[in-house]
C-alpha positions in Angstrom: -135.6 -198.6 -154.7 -132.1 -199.5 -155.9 -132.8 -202.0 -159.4 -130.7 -205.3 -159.5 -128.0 -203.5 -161.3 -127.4 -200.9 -159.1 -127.0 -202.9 -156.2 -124.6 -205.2 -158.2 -122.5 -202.0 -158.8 -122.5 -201.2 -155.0 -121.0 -204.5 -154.1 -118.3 -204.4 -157.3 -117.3 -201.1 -155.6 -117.2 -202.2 -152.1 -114.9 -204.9 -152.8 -112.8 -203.0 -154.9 -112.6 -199.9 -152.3 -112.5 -201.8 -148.9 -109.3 -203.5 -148.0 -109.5 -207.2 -147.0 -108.3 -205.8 -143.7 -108.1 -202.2 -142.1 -105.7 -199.8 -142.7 -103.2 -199.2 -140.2 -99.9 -197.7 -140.6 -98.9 -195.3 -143.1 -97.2 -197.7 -145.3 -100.5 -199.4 -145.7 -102.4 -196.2 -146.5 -99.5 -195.5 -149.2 -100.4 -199.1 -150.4 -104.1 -198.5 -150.4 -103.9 -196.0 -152.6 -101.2 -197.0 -155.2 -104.0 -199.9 -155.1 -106.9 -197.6 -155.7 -105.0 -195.2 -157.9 -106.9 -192.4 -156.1 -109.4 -191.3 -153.1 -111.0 -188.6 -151.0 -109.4 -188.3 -147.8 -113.3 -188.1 -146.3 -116.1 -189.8 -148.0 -118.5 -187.1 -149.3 -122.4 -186.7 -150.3 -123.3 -187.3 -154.0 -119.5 -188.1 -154.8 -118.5 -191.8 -155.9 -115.1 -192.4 -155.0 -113.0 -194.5 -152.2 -111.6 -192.6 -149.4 -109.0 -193.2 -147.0 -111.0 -192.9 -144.3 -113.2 -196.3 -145.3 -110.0 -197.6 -145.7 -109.1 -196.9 -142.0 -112.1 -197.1 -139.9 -114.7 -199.4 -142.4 -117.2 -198.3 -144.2 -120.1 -197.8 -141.9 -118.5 -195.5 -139.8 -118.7 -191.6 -139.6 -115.9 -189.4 -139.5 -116.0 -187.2 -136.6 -119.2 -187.9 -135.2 -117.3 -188.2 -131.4 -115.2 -185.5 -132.4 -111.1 -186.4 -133.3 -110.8 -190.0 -132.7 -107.9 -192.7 -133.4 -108.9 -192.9 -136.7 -109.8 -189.5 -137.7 -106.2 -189.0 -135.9 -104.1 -190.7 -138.3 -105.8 -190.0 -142.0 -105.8 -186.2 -141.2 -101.6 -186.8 -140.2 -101.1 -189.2 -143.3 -102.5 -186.6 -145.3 -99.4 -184.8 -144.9 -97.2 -187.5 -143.9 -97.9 -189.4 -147.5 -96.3 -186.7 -149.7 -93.9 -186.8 -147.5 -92.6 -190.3 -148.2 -93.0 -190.4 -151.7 -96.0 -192.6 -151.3 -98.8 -190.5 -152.4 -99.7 -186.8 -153.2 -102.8 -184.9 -151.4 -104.5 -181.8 -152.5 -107.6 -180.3 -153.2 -108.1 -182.3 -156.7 -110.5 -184.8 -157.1 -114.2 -183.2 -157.3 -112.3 -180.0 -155.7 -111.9 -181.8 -152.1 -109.0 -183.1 -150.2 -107.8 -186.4 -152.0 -104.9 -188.7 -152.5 -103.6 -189.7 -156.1 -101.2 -192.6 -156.3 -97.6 -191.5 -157.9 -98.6 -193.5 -161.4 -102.0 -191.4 -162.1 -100.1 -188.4 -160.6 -97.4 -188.2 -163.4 -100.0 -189.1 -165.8 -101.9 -185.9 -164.6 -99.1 -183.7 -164.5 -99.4 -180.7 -166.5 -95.8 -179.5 -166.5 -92.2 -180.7 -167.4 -90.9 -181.4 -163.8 -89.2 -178.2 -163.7 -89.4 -175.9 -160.1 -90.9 -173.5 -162.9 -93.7 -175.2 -164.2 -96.1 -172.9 -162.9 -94.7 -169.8 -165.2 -96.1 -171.9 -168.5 -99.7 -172.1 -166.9 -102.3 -169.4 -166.7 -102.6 -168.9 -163.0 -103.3 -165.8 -160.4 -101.0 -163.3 -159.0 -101.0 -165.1 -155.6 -100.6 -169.1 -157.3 -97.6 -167.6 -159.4 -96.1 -165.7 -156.2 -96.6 -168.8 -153.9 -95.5 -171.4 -156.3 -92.3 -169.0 -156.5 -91.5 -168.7 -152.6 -91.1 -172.4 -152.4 -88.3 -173.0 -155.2 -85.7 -172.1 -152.9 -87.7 -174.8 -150.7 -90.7 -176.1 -148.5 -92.4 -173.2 -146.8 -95.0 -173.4 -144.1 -98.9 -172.5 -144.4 -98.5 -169.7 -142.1 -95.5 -168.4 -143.7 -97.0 -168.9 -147.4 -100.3 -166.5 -145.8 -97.7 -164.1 -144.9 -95.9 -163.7 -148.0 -99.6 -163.3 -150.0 -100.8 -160.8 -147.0 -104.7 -161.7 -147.5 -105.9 -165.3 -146.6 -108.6 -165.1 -149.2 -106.4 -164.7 -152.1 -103.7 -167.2 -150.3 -106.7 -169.8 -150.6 -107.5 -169.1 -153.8 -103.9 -169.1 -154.9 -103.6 -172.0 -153.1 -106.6 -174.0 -154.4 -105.3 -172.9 -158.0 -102.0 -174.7 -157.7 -103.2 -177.7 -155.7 -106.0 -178.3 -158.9 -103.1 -177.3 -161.3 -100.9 -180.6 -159.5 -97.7 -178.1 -158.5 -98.3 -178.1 -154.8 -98.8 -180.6 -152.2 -98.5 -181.2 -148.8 -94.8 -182.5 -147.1 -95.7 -183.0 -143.4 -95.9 -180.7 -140.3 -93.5 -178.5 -138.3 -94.3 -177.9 -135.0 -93.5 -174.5 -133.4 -94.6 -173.7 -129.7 -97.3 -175.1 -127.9 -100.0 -174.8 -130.7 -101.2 -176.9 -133.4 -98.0 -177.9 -135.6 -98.2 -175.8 -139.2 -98.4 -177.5 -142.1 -96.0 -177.6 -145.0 -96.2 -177.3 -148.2 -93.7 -178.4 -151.3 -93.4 -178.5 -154.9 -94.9 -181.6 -156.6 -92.0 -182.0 -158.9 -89.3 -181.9 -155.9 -91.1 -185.1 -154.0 -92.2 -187.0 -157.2 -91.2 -188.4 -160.4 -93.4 -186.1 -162.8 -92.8 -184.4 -166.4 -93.0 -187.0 -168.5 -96.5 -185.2 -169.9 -100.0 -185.7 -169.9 -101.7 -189.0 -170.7 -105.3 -188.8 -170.5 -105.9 -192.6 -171.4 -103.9 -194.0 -168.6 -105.8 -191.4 -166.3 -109.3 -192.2 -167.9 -108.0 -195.9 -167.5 -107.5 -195.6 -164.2 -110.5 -193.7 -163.3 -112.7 -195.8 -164.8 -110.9 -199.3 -163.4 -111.6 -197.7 -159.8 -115.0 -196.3 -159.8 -116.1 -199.5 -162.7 -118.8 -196.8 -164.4 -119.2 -193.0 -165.2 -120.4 -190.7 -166.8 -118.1 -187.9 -168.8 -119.7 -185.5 -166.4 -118.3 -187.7 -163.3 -114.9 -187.6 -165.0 -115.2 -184.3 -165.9 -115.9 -182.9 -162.3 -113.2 -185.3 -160.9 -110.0 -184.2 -163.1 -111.3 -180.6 -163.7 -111.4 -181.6 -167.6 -113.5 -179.9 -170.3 -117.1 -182.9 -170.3 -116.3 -183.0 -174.3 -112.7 -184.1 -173.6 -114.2 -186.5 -170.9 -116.5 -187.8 -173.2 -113.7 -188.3 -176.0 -111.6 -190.3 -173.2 -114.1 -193.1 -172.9 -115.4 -193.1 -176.2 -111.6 -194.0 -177.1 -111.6 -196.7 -174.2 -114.8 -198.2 -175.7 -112.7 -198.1 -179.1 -109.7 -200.0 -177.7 -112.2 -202.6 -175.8 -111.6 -201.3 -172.4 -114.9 -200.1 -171.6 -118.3 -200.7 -172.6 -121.3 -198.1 -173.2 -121.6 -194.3 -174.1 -122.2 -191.1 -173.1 -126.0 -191.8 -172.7 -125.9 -194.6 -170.7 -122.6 -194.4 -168.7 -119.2 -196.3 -169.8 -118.7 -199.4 -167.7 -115.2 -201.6 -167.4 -115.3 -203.7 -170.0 -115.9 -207.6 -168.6 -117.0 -206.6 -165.3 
């Protein structure tokens, strides 16, 4: 049974996650998560973040469970549609899953110089370097992307790759014939303001101001970082005053 403690954390969270009113229009989603910093698109077992979907539909509710509703409707079009508009970027990141990163914690992320070439300074795969070069000239579609790699194994692999690496997103839909409309996919550095370099405190900051406490492990899984780097990240928050704790018992906000 949940101790006092716990439960106090579940409510801190639930008022920092859940908008005083639900989310609906894609302005407000782009607003929900410049609030949040970042979230899962879908909530997801054993993973403490906010998502976009509690945002939308409340946090009781569950995605799909009467198949593609309203709601499940419009966070699986932001998705693409936020990138799109500057407002947010989506990828596979956070914890490996599709989530949404606000354009502060993006360029804080960022790995590269801003440069259309970014991805040639980073250890990738055949594929990530291939697709990453097909869309210099410009946005290219999914299908078109699966094409040009000629295997959709390695095309998700590449893809996955890139989208963990911050040099992809998506940049909305194109419909073609009667179908399903493809989605497209862009450079990072052509939609947003990144290059500036890496600063791990104002993403450990950030990380830690949204989900109040975790472990380096929890940070670790979330931005894909080495669990002694993640560890050295809070120990230096806990230096400066912004958190409290350690890497035994968890690193907390300081003065929550």
């Amino acid at each position: 049974m949940p101790g006092e403690d716990d439960l106090d954390l579940r409510q801190a969270r639930g008022v920092r996650w859940l908008p005083a009113s639900a989310v609906t229009t894609i302005e407000g989603a782009g607003r929900f998560v410049v609030d949040v910093g970042l979230a899962l698109l879908f909530p997801a077992d054993r993973i403490t973040a906010p998502s976009l979907w509690e945002a939308v539909a409340g946090e009781d509710a569950e995605p799909f469970a009467a198949g593609m509703g309203e709601a499940e409707s419009r966070v699986w079009a932001w998705k693409d549609e936020l990138p799109r508009e500057g407002l947010a970027w989506y990828g596979r990141f956070l914890y490996r899953r599709g989530s949404l990163l606000s354009p502060s914690l993006l360029a804080a992320l960022y790995p590269g110089r801003g440069d259309m070439s970014d991805h040639r300074l980073l250890e990738l795969s055949r594929e990530a370097h291939e697709i990453a070069e097909a869309l210099i000239p410009g946005p290219l579609t999914t299908a078109a992307l699966r094409q040009l790699v000629g295997d959709r194994s390695r095309y998700d692999r590449g893809m996955s790759e890139l989208q963990r690496s911050l040099l992809v997103t998506s940049a909305g839909v194109e419909q073609r014939g009667a179908g399903w409309p493809a989605g497209v996919v862009d450079l990072t550095c052509r939609l947003f303001d990144v290059g500036a370099g890496v600063n791990r405190a104002h993403a450990t900051t950030r990380f830690l101001q949204t989900v109040l406490r975790a472990t380096p492990r929890e940070l670790s899984r979330a931005y894909g970082w080495p669990v002694t780097v993640a560890r050295d990240e809070l120990d230096r928050l806990v230096a400066s005053g912004v958190a409290v704790g350690s890497s035994r018992t968890g690193y907390d906000v300081a003065g929550r």
